[in-house]
MARKERO-105830 format. One record per residue (C-alpha): residue in three letters; residue number from 1; x, y, z. Coordinates in nm, 2 decimals, decimal comma. Layout:
% residues N
REC/ALA/NUM/X/Y/Z
...
***
This chain:
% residues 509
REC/UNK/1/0,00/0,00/0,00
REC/UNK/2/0,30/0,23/0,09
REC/UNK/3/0,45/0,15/-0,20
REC/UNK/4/0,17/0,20/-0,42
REC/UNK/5/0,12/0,54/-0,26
REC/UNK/6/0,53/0,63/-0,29
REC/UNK/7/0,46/0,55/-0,69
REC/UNK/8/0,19/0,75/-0,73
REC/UNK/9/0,35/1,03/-0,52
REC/UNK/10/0,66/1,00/-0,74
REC/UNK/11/0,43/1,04/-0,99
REC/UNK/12/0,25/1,32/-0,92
REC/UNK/13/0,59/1,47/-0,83
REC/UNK/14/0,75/1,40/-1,14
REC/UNK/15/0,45/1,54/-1,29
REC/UNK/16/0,48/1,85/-1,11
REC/UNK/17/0,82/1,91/-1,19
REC/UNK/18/0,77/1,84/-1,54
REC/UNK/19/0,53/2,07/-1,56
REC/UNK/20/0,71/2,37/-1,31
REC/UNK/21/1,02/2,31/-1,57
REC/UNK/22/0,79/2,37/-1,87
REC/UNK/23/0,67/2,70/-1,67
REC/UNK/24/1,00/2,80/-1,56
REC/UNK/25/1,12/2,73/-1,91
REC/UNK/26/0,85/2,92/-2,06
REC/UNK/27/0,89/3,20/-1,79
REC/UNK/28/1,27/3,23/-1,90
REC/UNK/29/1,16/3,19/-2,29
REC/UNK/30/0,90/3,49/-2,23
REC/UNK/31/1,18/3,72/-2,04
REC/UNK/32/1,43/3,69/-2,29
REC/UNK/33/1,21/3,74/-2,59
REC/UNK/34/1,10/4,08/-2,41
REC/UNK/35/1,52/4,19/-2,39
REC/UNK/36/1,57/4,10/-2,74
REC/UNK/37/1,25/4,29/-2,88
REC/UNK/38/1,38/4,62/-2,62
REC/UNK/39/1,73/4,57/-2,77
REC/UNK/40/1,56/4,56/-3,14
REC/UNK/41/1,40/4,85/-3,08
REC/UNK/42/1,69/5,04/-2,93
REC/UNK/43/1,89/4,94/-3,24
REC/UNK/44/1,60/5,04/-3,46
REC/UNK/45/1,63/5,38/-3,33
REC/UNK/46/2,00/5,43/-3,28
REC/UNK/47/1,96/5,28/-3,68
REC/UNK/48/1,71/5,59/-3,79
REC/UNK/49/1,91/5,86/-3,56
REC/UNK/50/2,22/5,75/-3,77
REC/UNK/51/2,03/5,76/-4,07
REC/UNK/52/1,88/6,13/-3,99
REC/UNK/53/2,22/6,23/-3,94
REC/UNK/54/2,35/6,06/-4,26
REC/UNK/55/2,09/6,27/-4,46
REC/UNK/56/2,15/6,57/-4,28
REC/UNK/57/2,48/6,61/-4,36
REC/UNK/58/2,43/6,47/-4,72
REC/UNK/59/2,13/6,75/-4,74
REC/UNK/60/2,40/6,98/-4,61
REC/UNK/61/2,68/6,86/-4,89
REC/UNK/62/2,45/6,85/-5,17
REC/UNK/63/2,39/7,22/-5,10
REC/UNK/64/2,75/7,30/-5,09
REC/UNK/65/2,83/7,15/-5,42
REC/UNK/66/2,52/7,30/-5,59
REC/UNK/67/2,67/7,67/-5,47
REC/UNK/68/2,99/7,58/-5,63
REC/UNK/69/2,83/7,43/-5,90
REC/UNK/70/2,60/7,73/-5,95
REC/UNK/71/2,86/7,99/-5,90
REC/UNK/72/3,03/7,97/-6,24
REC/UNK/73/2,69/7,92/-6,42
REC/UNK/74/2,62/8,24/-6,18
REC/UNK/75/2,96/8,41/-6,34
REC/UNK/76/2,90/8,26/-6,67
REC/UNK/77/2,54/8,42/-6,66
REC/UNK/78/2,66/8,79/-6,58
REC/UNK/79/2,94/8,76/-6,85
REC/UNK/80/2,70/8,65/-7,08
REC/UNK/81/2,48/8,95/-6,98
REC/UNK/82/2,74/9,15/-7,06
REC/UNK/83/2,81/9,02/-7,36
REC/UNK/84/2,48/9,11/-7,47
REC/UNK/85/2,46/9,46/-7,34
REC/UNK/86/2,78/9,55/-7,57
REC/UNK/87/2,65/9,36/-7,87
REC/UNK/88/2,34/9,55/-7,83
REC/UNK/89/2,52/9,91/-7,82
REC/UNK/90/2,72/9,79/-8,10
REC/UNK/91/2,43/9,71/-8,34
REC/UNK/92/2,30/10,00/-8,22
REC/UNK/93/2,61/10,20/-8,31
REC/UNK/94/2,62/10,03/-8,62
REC/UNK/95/2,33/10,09/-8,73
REC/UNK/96/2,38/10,46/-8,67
REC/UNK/97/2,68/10,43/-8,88
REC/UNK/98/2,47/10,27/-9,19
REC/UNK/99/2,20/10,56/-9,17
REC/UNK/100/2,53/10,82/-9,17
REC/UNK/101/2,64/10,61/-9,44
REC/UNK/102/2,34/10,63/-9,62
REC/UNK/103/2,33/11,00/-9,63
REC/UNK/104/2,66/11,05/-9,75
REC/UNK/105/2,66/10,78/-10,04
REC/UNK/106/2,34/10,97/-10,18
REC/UNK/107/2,55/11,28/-10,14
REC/UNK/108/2,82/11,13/-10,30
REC/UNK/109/2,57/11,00/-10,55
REC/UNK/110/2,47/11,37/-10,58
REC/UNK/111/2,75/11,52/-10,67
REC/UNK/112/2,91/11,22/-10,88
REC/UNK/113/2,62/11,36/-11,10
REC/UNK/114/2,69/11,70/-11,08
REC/UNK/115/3,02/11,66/-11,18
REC/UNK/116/2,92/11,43/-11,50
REC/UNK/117/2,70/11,70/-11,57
REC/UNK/118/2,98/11,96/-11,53
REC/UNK/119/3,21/11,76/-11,73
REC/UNK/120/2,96/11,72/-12,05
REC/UNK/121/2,96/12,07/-12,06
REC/UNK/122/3,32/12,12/-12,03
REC/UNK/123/3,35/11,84/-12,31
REC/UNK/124/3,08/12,04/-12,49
REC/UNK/125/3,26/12,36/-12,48
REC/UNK/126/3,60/12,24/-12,51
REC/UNK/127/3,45/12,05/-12,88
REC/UNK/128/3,24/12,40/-12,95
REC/UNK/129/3,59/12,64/-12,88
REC/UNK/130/3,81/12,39/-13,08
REC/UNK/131/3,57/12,38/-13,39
REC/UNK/132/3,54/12,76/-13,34
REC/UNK/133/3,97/12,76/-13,33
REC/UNK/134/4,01/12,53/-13,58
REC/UNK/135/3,75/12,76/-13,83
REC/UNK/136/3,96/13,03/-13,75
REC/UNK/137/4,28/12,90/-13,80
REC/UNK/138/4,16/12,66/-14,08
REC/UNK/139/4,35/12,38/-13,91
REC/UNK/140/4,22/12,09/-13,79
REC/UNK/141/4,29/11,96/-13,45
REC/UNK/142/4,58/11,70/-13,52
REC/UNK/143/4,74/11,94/-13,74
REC/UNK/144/4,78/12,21/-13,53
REC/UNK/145/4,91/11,97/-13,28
REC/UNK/146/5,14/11,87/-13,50
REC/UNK/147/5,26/12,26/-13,58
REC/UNK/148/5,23/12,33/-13,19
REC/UNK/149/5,51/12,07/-13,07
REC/UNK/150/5,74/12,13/-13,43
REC/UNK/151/5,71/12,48/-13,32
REC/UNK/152/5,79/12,37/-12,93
REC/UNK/153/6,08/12,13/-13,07
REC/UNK/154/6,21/12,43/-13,24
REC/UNK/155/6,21/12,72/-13,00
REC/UNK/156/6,28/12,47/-12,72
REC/UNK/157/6,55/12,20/-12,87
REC/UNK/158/6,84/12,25/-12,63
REC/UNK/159/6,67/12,24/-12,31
REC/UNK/160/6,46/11,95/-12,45
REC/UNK/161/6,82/11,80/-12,51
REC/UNK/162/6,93/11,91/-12,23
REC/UNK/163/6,67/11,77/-11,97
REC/UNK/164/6,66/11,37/-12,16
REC/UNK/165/7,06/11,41/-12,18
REC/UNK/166/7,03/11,46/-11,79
REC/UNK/167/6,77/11,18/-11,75
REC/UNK/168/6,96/10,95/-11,96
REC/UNK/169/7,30/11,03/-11,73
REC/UNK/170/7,17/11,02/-11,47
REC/UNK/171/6,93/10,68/-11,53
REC/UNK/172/7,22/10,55/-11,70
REC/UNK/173/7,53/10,61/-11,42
REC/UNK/174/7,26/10,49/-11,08
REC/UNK/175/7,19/10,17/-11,27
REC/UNK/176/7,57/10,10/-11,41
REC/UNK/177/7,67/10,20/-11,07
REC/UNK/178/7,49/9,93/-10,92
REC/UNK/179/7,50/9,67/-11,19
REC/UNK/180/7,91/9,70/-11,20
REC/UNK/181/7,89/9,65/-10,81
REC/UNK/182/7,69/9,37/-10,88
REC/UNK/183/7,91/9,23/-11,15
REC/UNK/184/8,22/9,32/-11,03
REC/UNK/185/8,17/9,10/-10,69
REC/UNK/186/8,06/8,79/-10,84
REC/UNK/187/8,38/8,86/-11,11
REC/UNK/188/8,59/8,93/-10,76
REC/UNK/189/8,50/8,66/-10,60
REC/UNK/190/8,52/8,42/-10,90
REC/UNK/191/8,85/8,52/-11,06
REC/UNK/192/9,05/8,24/-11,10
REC/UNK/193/9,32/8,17/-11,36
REC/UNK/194/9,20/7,96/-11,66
REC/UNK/195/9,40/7,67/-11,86
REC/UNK/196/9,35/7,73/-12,23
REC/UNK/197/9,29/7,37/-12,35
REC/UNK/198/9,51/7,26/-12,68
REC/UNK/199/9,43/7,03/-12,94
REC/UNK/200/9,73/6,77/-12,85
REC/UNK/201/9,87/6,60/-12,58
REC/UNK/202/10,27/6,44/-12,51
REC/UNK/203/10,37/6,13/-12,35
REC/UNK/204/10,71/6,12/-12,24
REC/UNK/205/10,96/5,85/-12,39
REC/UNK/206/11,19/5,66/-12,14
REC/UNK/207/11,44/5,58/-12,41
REC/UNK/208/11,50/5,65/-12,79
REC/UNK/209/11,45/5,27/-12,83
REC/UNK/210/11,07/5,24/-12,73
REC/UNK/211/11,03/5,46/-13,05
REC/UNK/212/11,04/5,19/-13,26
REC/UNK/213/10,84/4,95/-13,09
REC/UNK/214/10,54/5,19/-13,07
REC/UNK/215/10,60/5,18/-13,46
REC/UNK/216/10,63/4,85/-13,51
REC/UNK/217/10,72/4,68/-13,83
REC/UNK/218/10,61/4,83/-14,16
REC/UNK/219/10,45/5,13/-13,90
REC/UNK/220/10,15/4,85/-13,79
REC/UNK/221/10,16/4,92/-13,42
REC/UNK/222/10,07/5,29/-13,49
REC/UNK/223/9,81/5,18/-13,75
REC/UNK/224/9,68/4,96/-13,49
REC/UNK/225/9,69/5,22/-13,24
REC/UNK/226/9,50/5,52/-13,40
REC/UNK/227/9,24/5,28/-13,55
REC/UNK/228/9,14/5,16/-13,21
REC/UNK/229/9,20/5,53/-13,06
REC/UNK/230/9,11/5,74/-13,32
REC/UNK/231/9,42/5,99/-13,25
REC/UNK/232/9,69/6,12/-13,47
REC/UNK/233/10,00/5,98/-13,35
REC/UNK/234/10,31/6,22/-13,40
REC/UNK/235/10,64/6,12/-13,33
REC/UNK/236/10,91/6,30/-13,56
REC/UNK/237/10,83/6,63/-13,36
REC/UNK/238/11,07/6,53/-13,04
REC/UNK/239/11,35/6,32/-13,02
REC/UNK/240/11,21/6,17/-12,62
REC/UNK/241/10,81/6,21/-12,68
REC/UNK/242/10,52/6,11/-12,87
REC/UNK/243/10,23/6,33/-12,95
REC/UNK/244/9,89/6,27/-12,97
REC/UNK/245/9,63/6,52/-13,20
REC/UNK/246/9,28/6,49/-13,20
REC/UNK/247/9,00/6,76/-13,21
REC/UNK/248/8,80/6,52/-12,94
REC/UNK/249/8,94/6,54/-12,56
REC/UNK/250/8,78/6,25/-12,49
REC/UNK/251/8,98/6,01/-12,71
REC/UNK/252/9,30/6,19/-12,65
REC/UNK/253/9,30/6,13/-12,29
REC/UNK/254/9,19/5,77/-12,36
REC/UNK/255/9,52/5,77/-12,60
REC/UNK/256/9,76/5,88/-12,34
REC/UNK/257/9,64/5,68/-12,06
REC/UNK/258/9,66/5,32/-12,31
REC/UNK/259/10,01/5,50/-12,47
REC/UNK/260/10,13/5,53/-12,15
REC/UNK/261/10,01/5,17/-11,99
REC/UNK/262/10,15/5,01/-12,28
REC/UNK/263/10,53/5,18/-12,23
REC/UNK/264/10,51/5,08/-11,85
REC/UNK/265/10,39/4,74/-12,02
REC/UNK/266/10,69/4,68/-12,28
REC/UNK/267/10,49/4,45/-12,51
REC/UNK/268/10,36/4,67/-12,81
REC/UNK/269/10,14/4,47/-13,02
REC/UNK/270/9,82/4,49/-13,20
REC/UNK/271/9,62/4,23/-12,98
REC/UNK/272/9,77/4,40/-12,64
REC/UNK/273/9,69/4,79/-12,81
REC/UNK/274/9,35/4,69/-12,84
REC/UNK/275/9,34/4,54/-12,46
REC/UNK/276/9,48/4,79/-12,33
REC/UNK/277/9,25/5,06/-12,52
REC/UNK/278/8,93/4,88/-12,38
REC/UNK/279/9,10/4,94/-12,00
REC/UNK/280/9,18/5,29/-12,08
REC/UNK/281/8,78/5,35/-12,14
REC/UNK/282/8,67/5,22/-11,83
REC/UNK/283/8,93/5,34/-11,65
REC/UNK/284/8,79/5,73/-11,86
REC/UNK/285/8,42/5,61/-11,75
REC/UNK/286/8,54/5,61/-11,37
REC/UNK/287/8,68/5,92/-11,44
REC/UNK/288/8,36/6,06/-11,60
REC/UNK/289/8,15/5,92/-11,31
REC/UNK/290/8,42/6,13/-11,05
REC/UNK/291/8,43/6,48/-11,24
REC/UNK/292/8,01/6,46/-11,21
REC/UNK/293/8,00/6,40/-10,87
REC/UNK/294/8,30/6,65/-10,79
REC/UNK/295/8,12/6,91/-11,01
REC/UNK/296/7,77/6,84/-10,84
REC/UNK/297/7,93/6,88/-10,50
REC/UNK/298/8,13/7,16/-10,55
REC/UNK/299/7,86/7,38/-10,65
REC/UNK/300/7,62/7,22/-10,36
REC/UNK/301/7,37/7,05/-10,60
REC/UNK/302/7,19/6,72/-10,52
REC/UNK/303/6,97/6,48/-10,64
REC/UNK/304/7,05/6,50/-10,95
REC/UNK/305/6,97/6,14/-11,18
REC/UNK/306/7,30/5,92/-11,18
REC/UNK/307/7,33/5,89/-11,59
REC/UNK/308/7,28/6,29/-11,61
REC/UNK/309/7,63/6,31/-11,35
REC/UNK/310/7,80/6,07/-11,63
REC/UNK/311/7,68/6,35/-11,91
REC/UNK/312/7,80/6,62/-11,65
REC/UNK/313/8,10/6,47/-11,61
REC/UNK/314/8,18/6,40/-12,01
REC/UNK/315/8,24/6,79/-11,97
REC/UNK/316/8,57/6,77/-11,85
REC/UNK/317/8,73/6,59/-12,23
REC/UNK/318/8,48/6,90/-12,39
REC/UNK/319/8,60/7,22/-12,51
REC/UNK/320/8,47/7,60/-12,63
REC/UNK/321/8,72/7,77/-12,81
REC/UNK/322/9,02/7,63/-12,59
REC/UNK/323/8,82/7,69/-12,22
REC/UNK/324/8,73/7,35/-12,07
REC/UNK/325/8,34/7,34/-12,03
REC/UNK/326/8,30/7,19/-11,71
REC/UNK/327/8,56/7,42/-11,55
REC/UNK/328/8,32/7,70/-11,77
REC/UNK/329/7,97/7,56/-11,62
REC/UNK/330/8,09/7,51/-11,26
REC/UNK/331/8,22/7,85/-11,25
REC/UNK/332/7,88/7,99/-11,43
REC/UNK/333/7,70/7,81/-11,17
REC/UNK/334/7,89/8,02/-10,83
REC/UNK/335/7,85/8,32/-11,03
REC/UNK/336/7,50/8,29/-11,10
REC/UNK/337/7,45/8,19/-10,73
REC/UNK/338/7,62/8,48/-10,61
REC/UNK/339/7,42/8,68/-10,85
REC/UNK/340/7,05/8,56/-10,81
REC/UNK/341/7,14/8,65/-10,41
REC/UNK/342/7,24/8,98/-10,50
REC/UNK/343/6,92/9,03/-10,68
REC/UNK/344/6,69/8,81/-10,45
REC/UNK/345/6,62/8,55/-10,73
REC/UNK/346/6,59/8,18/-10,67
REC/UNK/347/7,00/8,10/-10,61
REC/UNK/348/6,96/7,69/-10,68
REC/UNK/349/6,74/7,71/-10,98
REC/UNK/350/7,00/7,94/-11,16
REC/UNK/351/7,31/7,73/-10,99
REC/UNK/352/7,16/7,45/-11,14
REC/UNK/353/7,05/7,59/-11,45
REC/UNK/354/7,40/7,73/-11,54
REC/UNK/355/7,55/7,39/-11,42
REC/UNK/356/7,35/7,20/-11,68
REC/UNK/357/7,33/7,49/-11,91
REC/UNK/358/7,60/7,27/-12,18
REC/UNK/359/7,46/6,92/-12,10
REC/UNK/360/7,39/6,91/-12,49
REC/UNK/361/7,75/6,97/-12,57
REC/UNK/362/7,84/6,58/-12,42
REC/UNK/363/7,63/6,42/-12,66
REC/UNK/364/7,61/6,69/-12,98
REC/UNK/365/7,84/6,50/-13,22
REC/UNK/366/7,58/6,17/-13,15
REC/UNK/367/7,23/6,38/-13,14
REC/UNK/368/7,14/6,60/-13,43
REC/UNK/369/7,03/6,96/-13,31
REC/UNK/370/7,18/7,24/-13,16
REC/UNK/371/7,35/7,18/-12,78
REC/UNK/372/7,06/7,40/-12,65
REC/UNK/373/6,79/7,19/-12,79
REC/UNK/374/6,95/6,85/-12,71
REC/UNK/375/7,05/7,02/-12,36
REC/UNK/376/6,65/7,06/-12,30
REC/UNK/377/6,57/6,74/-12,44
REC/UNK/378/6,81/6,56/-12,21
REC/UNK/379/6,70/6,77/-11,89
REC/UNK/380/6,34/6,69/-12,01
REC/UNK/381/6,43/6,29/-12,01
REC/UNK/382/6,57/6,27/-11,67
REC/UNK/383/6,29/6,46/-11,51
REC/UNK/384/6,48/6,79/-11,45
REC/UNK/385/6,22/7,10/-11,27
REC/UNK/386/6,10/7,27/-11,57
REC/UNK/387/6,20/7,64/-11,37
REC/UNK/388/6,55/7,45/-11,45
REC/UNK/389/6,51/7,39/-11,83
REC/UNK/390/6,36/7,79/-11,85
REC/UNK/391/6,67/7,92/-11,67
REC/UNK/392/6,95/7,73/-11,91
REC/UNK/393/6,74/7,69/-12,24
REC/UNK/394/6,77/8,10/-12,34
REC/UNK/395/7,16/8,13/-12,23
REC/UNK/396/7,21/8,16/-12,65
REC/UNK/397/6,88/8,36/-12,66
REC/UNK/398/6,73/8,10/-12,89
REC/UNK/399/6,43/8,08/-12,64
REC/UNK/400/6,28/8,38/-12,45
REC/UNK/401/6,37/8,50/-12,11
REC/UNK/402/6,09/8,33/-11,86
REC/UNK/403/6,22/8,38/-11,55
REC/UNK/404/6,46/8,67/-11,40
REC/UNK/405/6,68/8,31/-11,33
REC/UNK/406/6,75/8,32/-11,73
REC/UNK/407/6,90/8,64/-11,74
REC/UNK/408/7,09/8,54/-11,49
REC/UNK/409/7,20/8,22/-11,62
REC/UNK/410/7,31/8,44/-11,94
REC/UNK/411/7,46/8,67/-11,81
REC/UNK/412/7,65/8,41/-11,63
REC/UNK/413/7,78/8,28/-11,93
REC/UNK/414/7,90/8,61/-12,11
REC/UNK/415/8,14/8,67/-11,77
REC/UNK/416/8,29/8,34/-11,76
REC/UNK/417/8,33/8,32/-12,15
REC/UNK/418/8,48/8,65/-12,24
REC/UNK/419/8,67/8,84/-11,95
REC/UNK/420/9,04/8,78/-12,07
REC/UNK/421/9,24/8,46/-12,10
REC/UNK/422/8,92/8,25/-12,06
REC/UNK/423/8,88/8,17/-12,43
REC/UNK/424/9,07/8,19/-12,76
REC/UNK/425/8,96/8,33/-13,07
REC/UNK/426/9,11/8,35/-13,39
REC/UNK/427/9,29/8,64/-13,54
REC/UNK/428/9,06/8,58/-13,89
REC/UNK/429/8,70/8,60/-13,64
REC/UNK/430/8,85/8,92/-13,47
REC/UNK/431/8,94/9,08/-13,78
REC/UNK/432/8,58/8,95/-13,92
REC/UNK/433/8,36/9,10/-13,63
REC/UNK/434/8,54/9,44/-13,62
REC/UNK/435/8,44/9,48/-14,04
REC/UNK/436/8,10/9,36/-13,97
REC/UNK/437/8,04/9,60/-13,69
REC/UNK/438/8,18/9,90/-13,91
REC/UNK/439/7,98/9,74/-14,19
REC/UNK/440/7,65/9,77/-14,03
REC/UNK/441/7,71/10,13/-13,89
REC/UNK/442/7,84/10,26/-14,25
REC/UNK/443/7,48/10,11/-14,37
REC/UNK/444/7,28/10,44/-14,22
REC/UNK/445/7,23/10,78/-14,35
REC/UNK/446/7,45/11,03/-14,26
REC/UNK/447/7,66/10,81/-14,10
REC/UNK/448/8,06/10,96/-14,19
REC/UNK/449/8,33/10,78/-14,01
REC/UNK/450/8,32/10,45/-13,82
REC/UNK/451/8,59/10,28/-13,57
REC/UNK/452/8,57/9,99/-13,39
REC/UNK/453/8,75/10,02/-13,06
REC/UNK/454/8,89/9,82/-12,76
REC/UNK/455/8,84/9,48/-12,94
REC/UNK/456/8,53/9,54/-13,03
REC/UNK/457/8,37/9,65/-12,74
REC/UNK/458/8,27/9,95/-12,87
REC/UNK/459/8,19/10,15/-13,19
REC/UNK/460/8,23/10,50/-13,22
REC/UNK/461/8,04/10,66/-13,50
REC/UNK/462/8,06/11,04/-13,66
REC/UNK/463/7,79/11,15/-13,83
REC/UNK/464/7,74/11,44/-14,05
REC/UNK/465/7,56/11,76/-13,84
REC/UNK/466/7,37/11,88/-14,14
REC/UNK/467/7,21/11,55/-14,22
REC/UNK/468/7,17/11,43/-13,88
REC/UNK/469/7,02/11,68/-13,55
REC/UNK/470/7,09/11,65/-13,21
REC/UNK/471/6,76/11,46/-13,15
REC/UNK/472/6,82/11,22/-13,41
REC/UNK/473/7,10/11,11/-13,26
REC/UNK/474/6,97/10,91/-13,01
REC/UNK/475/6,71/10,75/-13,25
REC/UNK/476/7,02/10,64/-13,51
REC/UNK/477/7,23/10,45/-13,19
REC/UNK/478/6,95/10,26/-13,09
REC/UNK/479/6,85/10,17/-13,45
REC/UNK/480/7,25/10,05/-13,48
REC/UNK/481/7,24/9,89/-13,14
REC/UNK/482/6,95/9,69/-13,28
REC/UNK/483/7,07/9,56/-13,60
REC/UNK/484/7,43/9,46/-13,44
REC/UNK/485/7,21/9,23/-13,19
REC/UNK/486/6,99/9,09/-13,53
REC/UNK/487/7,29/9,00/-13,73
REC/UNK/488/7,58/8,95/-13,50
REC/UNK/489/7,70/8,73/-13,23
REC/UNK/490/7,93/8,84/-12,98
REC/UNK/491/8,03/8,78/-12,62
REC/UNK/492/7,92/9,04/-12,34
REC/UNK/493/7,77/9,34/-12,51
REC/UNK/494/7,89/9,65/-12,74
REC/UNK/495/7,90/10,00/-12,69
REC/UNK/496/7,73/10,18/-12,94
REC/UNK/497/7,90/10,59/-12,93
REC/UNK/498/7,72/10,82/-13,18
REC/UNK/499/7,92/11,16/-13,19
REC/UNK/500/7,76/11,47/-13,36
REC/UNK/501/7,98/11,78/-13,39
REC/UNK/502/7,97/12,12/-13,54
REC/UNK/503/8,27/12,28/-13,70
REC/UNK/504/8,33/12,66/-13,81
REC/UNK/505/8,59/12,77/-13,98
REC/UNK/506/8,71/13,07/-14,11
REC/UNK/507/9,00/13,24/-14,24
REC/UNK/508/9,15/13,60/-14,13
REC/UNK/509/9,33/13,71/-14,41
***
């Protein structure tokens, strides 16, 4: 019975404390779920205080950066304004100006009127006076012209001498004063000494005995020799040398240079001339190729083409009247570079241009033409600037002058080929020109005496005072001037001295 009543005591207790736990439990369970809703709700505030203060000072940000934003629009805005305020008072100015304008272009208008008006009736009254005149005088208008100036000529004649005498002196001396500064610098500054080329060259003999081997039997070694050359070989002129004529420069270099190879050789025979002859041209091509160059350098010309150097450089075997024309075109071109500076033209189209100016001359004997026209042709192959081919192609005045750089390049030429020593002429040309120049003066009325002077440089002509006045002078020098330029040809120019002179005389007896 106890035990019965233990069990169900223990049960009941158990049950009890089963069921105090669960309170207890749910007592603790109810407690702690009220702290975490009180500490959700604190965080939920601290959460919105932080984010007041968040936007505040955002709020407060955002306003700073709109004034700074704002304040160059703000600046902007008041420029702008002003802008317009003085574009305003402008057009407003302006178009005060255009009603002032207005006005004065009718007045204008006005009086351009009146004075076409004024000047039909000056043109009317002039015409009604000079019929009137010319019904009084019975003259009509171009005769008494006419009889007013021959009667003006007359009374007038020496100071109307006097006064173009004076403009013609002094015209004359400022521009020779300045041309012969010109001229005489670039002459200065250019005035070398000049080897007249000849017509033959020598090559030394080592001994009296090598003379006969150049011979060779029955004279074949020297047949051989100018066949393959095409020289004159002389040899009875000097016991130790041999000569060597030709009219080319070309082949007589080639000749010395195989003449001489074959003496240092020994062994003089047909087979071994004509070897040796075929060296001697290339070793003259090399050359050729070398003298280009050297000539293109030394007057500061580049990019020329390659095969117009070789022409260039044939130059140096070509001659004008004894003066070597690549010596002759590289001292044309430093002249005309001196002189196109001197008178502000282009200075490497007239270098180059006098340079090039005798390029025909290396190929003349093989082209058919004159060396002016093959000279363009050639430039015209390789390419060459056309303001190039205008400044060389009127150096012999066979084409106009185009450009100020062809006077220069001809003028050029006339210094280098005829100041002293540079060329030679014959005694029969010199003695030709001087009669043709007397020729051509004697050919004019009233024309008494004529003398050519200093070489040829100038003509001094009397004429006859009763045939010829004082006026007429100057006419009959220009008309001589211009026929010696029609039908002669001449280096540099020629002074053309008309001299008119009165003589009385009388006898006390």
């Amino acid at each position: 019975m106890s035990i019965k009543l233990v069990l169900i005591l223990l049960a009941i207790s158990g049950t009890a404390g089963i069921a105090l736990g669960y309170v207890l439990r749910l007592l603790i369970a109810l407690g702690r779920r009220g702290s975490l809703e009180l500490e959700v709700k604190q965080r939920m505030l601290e959460a919105k205080e932080r984010a007041n203060r968040i936007i505040a000072e955002a709020e407060a940000r955002g306003e700073e950066i709109e004034k700074e934003a704002t304040a160059p629009l703000k600046e902007r805005e008041a420029r702008v304004e002003s802008y317009v305020n003085r574009l305003t008072k402008r057009e407003e100015f302006l178009d005060e100006r255009e009603q002032n304008l207005s006005e004065l272009s009718e007045q204008v208008k006005m009086r351009e009127n009146e004075a076409a008006n004024l000047k039909r009736e000056a043109a009317a009254l002039i015409q009604s006076e000079q019929a009137e005149l010319a019904r009084i005088a019975e003259l009509s208008e171009e005769e008494a012209r006419t009889k007013l100036l021959s009667n003006i000529e007359q009374l007038h004649e020496k100071a109307i001498l006097s006064r173009i005498q004076k403009l013609e002196t002094n015209g004359r001396e400022r521009i020779e004063e300045k041309a012969r500064g010109i001229l005489l610098t670039a002459i200065h500054r250019m005035g070398n000494a000049v080897n007249t080329e000849v017509m033959t060259l020598s090559v030394q003999l080592p001994s009296e005995e090598l003379k006969g081997k150049v011979i060779g039997k029955e004279g074949r070694n020297i047949k051989a020799f100018e066949r393959a050359t095409g020289v004159d070989v002389i040899i009875d002129e000097a016991p130790d040398r041999i000569s060597l004529s030709s009219f080319d420069p070309l082949r007589r270099h080639i000749a010395k240079i195989a003449l001489e190879r074959l003496i240092e050789d020994g062994r003089i025979q047909p087979a071994k001339i004509e070897e040796i002859v075929e060296k001697a041209k290339q070793e003259v091509e090399v050359i050729i190729k070398q003298k280009g160059e050297e000539a293109a350098y030394e007057v500061g010309i580049v990019g020329l083409d390659p095969r117009l150097i070789t022409l260039l450089g044939r130059l140096h075997f070509r001659t004008s009247y004894g003066q070597n024309v690549l010596q002759h075109s590289i001292e044309m071109a430093h002249i005309a570079g001196i002189l196109a500076a001197e008178l502000d033209a282009d200075a490497e189209i007239a270098r180059t241009g006098a340079l090039l100016h005798d390029i025909g001359k290396a190929v003349d004997h093989e082209v058919q033409g004159t060396h002016v026209e093959i000279g363009r042709r050639i430039l015209e192959k390789f390419g060459v600037d056309k303001k190039v081919i205008q400044a060389m192609q009127a150096h012999h005045e066979e084409y106009p002058y185009e450009t100020p750089e062809s006077i220069i390049v001809q003028v050029a030429d006339s210094i280098s080929a005829s100041r002293p020593g540079a060329r030679r002429d014959t005694i029969e040309r010199y003695l030709e020109r001087l009669g043709d120049l007397e020729r051509i003066a004697k050919g004019f009325a009233g024309v008494e005496k004529v003398y050519a002077i200093q070489a040829g440089r100038e003509i001094r002509i009397f004429v006859n005072p009763g045939k010829v006045s004082d006026l007429e002078t100057h006419k009959l020098a220009r008309e001589i001037a211009a026929r010696i330029q029609e039908e002669l040809k001449y280096p540099g120019e020629i002074k053309v001295n008309v001299i008119r002179e009165n003589r009385v005389v009388e006898f006390a007896r």
